[in-house]
C-alpha positions as CSV (number, residue, x, y, z in Angstrom):
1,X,-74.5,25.8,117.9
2,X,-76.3,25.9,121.1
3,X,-77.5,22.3,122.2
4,X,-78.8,22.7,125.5
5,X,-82.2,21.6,125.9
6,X,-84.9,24.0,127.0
7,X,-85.9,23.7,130.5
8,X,-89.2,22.1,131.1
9,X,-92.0,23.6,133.4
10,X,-94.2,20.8,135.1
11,X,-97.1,22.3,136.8
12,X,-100.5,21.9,137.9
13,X,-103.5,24.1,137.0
14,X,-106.5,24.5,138.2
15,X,-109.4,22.7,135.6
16,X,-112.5,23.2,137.9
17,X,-114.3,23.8,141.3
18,X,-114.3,21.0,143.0
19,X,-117.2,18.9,144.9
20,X,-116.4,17.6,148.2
21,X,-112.8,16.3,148.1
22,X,-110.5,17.2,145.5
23,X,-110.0,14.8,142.5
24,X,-107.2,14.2,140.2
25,X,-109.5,15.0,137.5
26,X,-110.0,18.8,138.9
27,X,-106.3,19.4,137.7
28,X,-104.6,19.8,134.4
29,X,-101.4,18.2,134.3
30,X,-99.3,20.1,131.7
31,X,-95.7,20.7,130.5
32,X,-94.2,23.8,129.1
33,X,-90.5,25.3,128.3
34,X,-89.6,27.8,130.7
35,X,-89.0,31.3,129.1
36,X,-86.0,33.3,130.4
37,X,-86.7,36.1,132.8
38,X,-87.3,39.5,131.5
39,X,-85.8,42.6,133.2
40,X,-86.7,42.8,136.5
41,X,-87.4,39.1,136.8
42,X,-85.8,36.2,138.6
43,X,-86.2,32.3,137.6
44,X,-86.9,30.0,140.7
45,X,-86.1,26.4,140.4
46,X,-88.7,25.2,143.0
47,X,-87.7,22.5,145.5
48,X,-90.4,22.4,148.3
49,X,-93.8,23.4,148.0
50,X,-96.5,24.2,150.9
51,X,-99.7,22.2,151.1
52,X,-102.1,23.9,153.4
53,X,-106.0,23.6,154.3
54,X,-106.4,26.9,153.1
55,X,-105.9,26.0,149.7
56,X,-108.9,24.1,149.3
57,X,-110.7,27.4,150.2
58,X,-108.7,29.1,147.2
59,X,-110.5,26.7,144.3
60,X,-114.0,28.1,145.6
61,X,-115.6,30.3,143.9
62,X,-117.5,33.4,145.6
63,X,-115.9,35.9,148.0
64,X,-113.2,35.4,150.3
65,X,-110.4,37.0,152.0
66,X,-108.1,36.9,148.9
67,X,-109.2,36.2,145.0
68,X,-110.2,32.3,144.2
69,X,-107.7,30.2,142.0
70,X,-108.6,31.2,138.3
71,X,-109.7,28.1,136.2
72,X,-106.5,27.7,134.3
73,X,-104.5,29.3,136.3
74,X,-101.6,27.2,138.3
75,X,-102.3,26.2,141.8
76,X,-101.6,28.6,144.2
77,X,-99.0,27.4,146.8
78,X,-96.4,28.7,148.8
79,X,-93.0,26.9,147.8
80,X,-89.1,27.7,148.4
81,X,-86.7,27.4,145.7
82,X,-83.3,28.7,144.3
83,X,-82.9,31.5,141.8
84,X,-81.5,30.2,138.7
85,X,-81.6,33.4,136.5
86,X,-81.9,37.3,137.4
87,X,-82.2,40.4,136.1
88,X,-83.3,41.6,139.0
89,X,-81.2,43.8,141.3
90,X,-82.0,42.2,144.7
91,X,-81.8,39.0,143.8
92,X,-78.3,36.7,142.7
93,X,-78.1,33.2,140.9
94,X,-78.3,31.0,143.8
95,X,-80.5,32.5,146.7
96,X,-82.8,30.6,148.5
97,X,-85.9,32.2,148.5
98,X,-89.5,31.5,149.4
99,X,-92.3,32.9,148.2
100,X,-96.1,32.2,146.4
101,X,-94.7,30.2,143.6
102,X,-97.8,27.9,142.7
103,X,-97.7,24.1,142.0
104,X,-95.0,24.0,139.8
105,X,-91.0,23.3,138.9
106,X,-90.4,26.8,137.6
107,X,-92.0,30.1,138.5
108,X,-90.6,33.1,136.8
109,X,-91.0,36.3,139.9
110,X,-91.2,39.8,139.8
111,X,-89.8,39.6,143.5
112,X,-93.1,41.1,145.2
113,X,-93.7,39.1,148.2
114,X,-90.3,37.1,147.6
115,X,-87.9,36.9,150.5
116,X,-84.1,35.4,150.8
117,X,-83.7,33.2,153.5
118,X,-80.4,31.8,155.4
119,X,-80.3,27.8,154.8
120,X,-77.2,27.6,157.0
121,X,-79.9,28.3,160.0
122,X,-82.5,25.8,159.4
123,X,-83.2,23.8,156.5
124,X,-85.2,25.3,153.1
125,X,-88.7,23.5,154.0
126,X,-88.4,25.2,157.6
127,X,-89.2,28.7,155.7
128,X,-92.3,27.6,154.6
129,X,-93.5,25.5,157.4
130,X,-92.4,27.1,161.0
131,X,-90.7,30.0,160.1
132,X,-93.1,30.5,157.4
133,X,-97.1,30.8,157.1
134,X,-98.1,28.2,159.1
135,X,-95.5,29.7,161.9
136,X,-96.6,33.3,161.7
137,X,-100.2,32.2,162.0
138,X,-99.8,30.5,165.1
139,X,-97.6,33.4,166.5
140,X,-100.0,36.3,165.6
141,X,-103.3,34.2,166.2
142,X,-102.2,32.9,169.6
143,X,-100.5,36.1,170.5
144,X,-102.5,38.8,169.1
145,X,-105.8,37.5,168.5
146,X,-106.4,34.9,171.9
147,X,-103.9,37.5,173.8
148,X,-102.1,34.2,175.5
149,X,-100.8,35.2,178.8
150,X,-99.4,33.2,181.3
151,X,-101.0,31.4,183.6
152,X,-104.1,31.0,180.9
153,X,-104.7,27.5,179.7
154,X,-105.1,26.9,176.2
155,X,-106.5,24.5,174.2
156,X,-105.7,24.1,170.5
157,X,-107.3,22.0,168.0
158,X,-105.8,20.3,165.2
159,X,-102.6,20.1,167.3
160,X,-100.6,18.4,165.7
161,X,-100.7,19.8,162.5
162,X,-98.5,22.4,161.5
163,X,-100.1,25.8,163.2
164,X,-101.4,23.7,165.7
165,X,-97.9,22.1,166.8
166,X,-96.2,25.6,166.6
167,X,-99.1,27.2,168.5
168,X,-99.0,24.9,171.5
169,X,-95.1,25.3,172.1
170,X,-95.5,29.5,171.7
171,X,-98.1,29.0,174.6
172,X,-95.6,26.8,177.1
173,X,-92.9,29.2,176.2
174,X,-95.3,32.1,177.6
175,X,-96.0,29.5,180.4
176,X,-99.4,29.0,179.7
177,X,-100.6,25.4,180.3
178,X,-101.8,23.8,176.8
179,X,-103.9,21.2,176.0
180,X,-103.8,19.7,172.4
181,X,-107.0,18.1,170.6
182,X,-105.7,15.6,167.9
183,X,-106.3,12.5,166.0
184,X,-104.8,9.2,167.1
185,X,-102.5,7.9,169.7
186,X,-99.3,8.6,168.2
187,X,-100.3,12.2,167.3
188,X,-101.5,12.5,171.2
189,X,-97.6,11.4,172.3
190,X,-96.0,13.6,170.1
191,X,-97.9,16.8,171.6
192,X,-97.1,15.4,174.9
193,X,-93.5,13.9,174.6
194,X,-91.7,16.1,172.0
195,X,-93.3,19.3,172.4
196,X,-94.0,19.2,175.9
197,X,-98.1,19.6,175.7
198,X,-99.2,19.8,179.2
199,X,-102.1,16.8,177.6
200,X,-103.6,15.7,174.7
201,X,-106.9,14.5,173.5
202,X,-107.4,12.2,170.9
203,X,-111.0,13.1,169.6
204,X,-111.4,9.7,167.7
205,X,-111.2,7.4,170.8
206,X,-111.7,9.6,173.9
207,X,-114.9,11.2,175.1
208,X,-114.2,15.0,174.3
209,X,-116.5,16.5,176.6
210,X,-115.3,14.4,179.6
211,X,-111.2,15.1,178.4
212,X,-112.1,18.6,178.4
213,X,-113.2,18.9,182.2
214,X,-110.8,16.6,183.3
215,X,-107.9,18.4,181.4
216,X,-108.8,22.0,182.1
217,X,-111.0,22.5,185.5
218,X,-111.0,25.8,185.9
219,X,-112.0,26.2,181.9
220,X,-110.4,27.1,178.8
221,X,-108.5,30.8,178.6
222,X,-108.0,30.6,174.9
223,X,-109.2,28.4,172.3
224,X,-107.4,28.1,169.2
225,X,-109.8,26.4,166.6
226,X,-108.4,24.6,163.4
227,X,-110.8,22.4,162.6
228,X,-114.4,24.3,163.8
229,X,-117.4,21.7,163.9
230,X,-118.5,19.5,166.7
231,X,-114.7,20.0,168.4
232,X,-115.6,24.0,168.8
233,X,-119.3,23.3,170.3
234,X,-117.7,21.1,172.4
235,X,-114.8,23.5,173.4
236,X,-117.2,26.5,173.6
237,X,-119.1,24.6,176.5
238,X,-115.5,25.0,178.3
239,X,-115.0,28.9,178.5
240,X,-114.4,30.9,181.3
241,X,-115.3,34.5,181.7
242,X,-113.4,36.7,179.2
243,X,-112.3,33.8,177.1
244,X,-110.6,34.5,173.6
245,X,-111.9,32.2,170.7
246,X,-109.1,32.4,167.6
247,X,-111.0,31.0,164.3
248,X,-108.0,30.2,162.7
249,X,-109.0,27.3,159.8
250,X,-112.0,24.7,159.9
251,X,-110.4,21.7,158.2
252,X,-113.4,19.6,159.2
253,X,-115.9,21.6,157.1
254,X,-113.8,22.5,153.9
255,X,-114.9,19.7,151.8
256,X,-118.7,19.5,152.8
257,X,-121.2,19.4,150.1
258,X,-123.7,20.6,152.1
259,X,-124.7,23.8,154.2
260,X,-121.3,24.2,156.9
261,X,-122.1,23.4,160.6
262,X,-121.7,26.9,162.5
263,X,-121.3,26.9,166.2
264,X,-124.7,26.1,167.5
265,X,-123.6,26.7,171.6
266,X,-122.5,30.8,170.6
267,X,-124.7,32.3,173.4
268,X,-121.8,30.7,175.6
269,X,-119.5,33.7,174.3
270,X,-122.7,36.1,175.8
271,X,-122.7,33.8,178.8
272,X,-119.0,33.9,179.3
273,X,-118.4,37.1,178.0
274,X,-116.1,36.0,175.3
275,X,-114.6,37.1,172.6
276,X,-114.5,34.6,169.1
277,X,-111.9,36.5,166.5
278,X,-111.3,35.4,162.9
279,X,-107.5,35.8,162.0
280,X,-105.7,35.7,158.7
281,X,-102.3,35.8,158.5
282,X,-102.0,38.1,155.2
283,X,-102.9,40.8,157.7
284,X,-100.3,40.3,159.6
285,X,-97.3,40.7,156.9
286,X,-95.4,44.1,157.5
287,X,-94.8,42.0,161.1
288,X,-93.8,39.0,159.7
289,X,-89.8,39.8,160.5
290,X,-90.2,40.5,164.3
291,X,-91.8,37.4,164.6
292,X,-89.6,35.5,162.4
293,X,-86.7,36.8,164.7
294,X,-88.1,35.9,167.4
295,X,-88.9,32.3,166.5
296,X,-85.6,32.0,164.7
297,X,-84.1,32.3,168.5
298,X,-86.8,29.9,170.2
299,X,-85.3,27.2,167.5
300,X,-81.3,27.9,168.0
301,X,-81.5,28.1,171.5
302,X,-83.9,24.4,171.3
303,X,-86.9,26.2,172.7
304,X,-89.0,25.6,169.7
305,X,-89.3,22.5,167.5
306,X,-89.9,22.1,163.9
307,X,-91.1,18.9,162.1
308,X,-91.9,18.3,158.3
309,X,-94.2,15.6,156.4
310,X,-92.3,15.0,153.1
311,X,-94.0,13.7,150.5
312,X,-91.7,13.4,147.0
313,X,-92.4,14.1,143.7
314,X,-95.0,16.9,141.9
315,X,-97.1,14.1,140.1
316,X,-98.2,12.7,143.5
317,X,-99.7,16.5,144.2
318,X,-103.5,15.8,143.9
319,X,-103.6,12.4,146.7
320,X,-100.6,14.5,148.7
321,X,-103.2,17.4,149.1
322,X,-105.6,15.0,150.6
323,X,-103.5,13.8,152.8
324,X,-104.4,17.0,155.0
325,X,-108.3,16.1,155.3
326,X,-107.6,12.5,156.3
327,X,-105.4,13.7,159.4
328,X,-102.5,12.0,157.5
329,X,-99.2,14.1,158.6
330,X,-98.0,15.2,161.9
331,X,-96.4,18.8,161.5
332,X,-96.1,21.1,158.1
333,X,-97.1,18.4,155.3
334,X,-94.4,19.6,152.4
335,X,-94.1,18.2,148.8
336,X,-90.6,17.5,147.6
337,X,-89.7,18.5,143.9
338,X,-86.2,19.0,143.7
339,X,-82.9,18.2,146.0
């Protein structure tokens, strides 16, 4: 007689659009036993999950670069786990793999988009955080898109977030000189002391338009914008002539309940010349190796720095989330579910 008890799925779904900031009450809580894997399946024991700005675009409704969050459907998230059942020929009882797993303690995978990554290199959260989306959007969108060369100075906004913070280091490393826009003193020492910003503004004390002259006289090469709003006005005073704009994320305009702000001071792209590029990482994918390699080497030989927000425990997810919009964490902002 078998007395093992079944294996219990916490997760979170999706219960409706939300208004303005999320709210517990837009999420079902619910529990579920975890069904076996069928052939060509794997079972992921989720330990770290991903909490991005762009998720609060996936609960809109309406068209977008990929398909909204279903109402019922679990949360989509990226998250890294360990395989804990397969009858799947890649994948063996105890890889670490990362993949889009949802909001949830157990995802059962058909191995698409799943990859198997080395923990003996840098811990499991790392894979979804600097060697993960967040990391491959700041490579591709400060490299590809803004076309950082050296000698350019960049600014990047949202700096010390987890794109932002990645971002800034890839431009020192390709000796441009970077200046980060972030919120708060401590956040403004970090991008200077541990990363090795070349300055930092702290948009909720300092004058921004005064910190941008002062900080970058001859003008701003490359802008990458996280947050959009006043900040990219402000920022698109400061171009010089061929200037590259990367629209990476607008955190500041994600939870308005009214009409977004767009740039009002565009005709300074005419003006200047300039160039303002939307980027999403998805596009990037078949590339995601080379630049994973790449990074992977900035990190072992201490070139590149990687820093997590843990928060523990699935049942804090809803206020967690949030935690992004109030400019809580410095670097990738991770939820914990398993050791």
């Amino acid at each position: 007689m078998n007395t093992t008890a079944p294996r219990i799925n916490r997760c979170f779904k999706l219960a409706a659009r939300p208004v303005g900031l999320p709210k517990r009450s837009d999420w079902h809580y619910e529990q579920h036993p975890v069904a076996e894997p069928a052939e060509g399946q794997i079972l992921v024991q989720v330990s770290h999950i991903s909490l991005d700005p762009a998720m609060r675009g996936w609960m809109n409704e309406g068209k977008s670069y990929i398909e909204p969050v279903a109402i019922g459907d679990v949360m989509r998230a990226g998250a890294a786990g360990h395989v804990i059942a397969s009858r799947h020929p890649r994948f063996a009882v105890g890889d670490a793999v990362v993949g889009v797993f949802g909001v949830q303690e157990y995802a059962l995978s058909d191995g698409k988009g799943v990859n198997k990554v080395d923990t003996q290199l840098v811990p499991l959260p790392v894979y979804i955080g600097t060697l993960g989306m967040p990391g491959m959007t700041a490579y591709f969108g400060l490299l590809d898109v803004g076309q950082a060369r050296e000698g350019d100075t960049v600014v990047i906004s949202g700096a010390a977030g987890a794109v932002g913070s990645v971002a800034g280091q890839i431009a020192k490393l390709k000796g441009c000189r970077v200046v980060g826009i972030a919120g708060g003193a401590d956040k403004c020492r970090y991008l200077v002391d541990e990363l090795g910003f070349d300055a930092a503004i702290d948009y909720k004390a300092d004058d921004l338009r005064k910190a941008l002259r002062q900080h970058c006289p001859k003008g701003i090469d490359v802008y990458f914008d996280n947050v959009g709003g006043e900040i990219l006005d402000q920022c698109l005073a400061q171009l010089t002539r061929g200037a590259r704009v990367v629209i990476c994320g607008a955190i500041s305009q994600y939870n308005n309940t009214t009409a977004v702000k767009g740039p009002s001071n565009y005709l300074s792209l005419l003006v200047n010349r300039a160039s303002m590029t939307g980027m999403v990482v998805f596009d990037y994918a078949p590339r995601y190796g080379e630049a994973m390699r790449e990074m992977a080497g900035w990190m072992a030989a201490g070139k590149l720095k990687s820093r997590e927000y843990i928060v523990n425990g699935l049942d804090t997810f809803p206020e967690a989330l949030l935690k992004l919009f109030a400019g809580e964490n410095t670097g990738k902002l991770v939820l914990q579910v398993a050791d």
